[in-house]
C-alpha positions in Angstrom: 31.3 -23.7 12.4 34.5 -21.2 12.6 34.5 -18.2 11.2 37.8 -18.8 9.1 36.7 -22.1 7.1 34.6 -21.5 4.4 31.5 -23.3 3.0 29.3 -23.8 0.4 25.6 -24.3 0.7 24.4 -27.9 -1.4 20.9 -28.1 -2.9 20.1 -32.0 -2.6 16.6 -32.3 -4.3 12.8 -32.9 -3.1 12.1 -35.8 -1.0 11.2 -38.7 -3.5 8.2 -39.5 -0.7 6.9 -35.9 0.4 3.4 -35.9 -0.4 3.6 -32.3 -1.1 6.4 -32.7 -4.1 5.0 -29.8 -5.7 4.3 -27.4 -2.7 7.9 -27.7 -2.3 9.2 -27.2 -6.2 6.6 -24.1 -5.8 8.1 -22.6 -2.8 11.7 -23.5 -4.2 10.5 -21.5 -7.4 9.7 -18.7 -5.3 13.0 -19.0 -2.7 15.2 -18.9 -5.8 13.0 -16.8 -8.3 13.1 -19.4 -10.7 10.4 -20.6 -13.8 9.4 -23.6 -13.3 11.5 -25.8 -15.9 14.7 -24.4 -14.2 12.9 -26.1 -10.5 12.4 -29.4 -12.0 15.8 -29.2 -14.1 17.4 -28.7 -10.2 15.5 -31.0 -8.6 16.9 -33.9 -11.4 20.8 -32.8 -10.4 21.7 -35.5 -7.3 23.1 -32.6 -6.0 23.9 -28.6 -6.9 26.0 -26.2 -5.5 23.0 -23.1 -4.5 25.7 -20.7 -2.6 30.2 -20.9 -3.0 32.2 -20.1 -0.4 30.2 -18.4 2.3 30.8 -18.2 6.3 29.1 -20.6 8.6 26.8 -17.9 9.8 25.6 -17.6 6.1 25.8 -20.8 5.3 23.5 -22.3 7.7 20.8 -18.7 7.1 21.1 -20.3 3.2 20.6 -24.0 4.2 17.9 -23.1 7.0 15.6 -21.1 3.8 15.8 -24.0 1.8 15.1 -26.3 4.3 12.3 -23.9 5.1 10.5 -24.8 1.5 10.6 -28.3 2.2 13.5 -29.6 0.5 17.1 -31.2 1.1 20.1 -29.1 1.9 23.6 -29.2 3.6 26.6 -27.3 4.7 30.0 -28.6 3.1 33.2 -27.3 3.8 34.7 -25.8 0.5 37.7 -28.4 0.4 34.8 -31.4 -0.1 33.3 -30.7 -3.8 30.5 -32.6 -3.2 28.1 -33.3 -0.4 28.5 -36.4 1.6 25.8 -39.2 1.2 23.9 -39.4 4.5 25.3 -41.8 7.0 23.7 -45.0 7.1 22.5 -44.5 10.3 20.4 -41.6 8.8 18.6 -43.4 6.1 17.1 -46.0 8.9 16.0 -43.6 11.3 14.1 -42.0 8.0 13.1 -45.4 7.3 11.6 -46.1 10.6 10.1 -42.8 10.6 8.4 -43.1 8.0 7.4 -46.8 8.8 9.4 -48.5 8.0 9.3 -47.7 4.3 12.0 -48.6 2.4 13.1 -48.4 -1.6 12.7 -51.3 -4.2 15.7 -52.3 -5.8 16.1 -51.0 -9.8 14.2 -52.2 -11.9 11.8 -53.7 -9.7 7.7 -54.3 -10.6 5.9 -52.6 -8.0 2.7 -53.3 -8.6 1.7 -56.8 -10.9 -1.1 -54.8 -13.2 -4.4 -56.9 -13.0 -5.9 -58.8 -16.3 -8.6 -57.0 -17.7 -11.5 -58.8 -19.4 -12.6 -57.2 -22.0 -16.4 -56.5 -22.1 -18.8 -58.8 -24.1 -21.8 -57.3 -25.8 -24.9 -58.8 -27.5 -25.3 -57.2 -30.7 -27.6 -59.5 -32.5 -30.7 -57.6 -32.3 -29.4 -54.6 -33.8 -29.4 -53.7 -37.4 -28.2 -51.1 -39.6 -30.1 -49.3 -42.1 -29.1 -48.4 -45.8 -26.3 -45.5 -46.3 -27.9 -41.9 -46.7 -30.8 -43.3 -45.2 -32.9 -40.6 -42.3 -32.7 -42.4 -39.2 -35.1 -40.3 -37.5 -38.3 -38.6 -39.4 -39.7 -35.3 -38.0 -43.3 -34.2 -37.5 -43.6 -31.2 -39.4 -44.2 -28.1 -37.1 -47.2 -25.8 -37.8 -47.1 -22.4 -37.7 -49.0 -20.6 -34.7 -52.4 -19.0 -35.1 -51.8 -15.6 -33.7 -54.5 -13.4 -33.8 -53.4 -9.8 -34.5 -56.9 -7.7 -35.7 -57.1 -6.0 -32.2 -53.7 -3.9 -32.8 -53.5 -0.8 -34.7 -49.9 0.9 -35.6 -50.2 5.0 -35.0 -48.2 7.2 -37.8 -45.0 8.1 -38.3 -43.5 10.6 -35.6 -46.6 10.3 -33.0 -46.3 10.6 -29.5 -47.0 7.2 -27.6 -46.8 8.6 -24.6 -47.4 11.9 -22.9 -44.2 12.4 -20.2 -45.5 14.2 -17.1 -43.3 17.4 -17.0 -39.9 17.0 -14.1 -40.5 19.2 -11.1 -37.2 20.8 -9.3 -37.1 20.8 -5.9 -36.2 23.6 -4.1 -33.8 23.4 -1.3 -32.6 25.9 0.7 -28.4 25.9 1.2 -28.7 29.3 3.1 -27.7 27.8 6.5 -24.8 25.9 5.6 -21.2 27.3 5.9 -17.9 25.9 4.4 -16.0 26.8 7.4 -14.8 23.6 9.3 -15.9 24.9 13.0 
């Protein structure tokens, strides 16, 4: 690319089949210091302008980052407005790289949903009983025997316990120095 023409840098969305989808929109968020929303709201666009009239230099250093997070990109010269489809020469060797996949048309059922049976249960041996009726009685609980004559309560304000009295040690500090020899 010569330095005199003039380029712009096209965002052209997230690989439909990339199994990381949202790695990508994550590290597109980040390349872009978008939220979020604004990542899916550029991913729907077929195609966005990211970067107007650059040099080739800078225009491939742009296209090369956002390649870099996973996503589509290209260079366009600034007389084309919009970024060329992909040759169709392109598409198949995608195709047969990814093996041989290959898109349904419009409209298309991909997959024919399977008839589900719904589940028959016996209910015949079950009844129901009269409303505000207890379905489930309780034992009453007794209270525990806990014998308590052995246990006296001292006064008010007596000691419990006598503390054994905290002896300080003494150290001797005489030989160190705060010089830093």
């Amino acid at each position: 690319m010569t330095d005199s023409t003039r380029y712009d840098v096209v965002f052209q969305g997230v690989p439909v089949d990339s199994p990381d989808a949202h790695a990508v929109k994550v590290r597109l968020a980040h390349l872009f210091k978008l939220d979020p929303a604004k990542v899916e709201a550029l991913c729907a666009q077929a195609s966005v302008r990211v970067k107007r009239d650059v040099d080739g230099t800078a225009a491939e250093r742009y296209c090369r980052a956002v390649r870099a997070t996973g996503a589509l990109c290209a260079v366009v010269a600034v007389e084309s407005a919009v970024a060329p489809a992909p040759p169709p020469a392109t598409v198949a060797a995608t195709n047969a790289a990814l093996g041989g996949a290959d898109l349904a048309p419009a409209g298309a059922t991909l997959v024919t949903p399977a008839e589900v049976v719904p589940p028959e249960f016996d209910l015949s041996g079950l009844t129901m009983d009269e409303p505000g009726a207890d379905l489930v009685t309780h034992a009453p609980r007794q209270a525990p025997q806990i014998d308590t004559d052995h246990m006296t309560l001292s006064p008010a304000g007596a000691t419990l316990v006598e503390h054994e009295p905290v002896v300080t040690p003494e150290i001797d500090t005489s030989a160190l120095s705060m010089d830093s020899d």
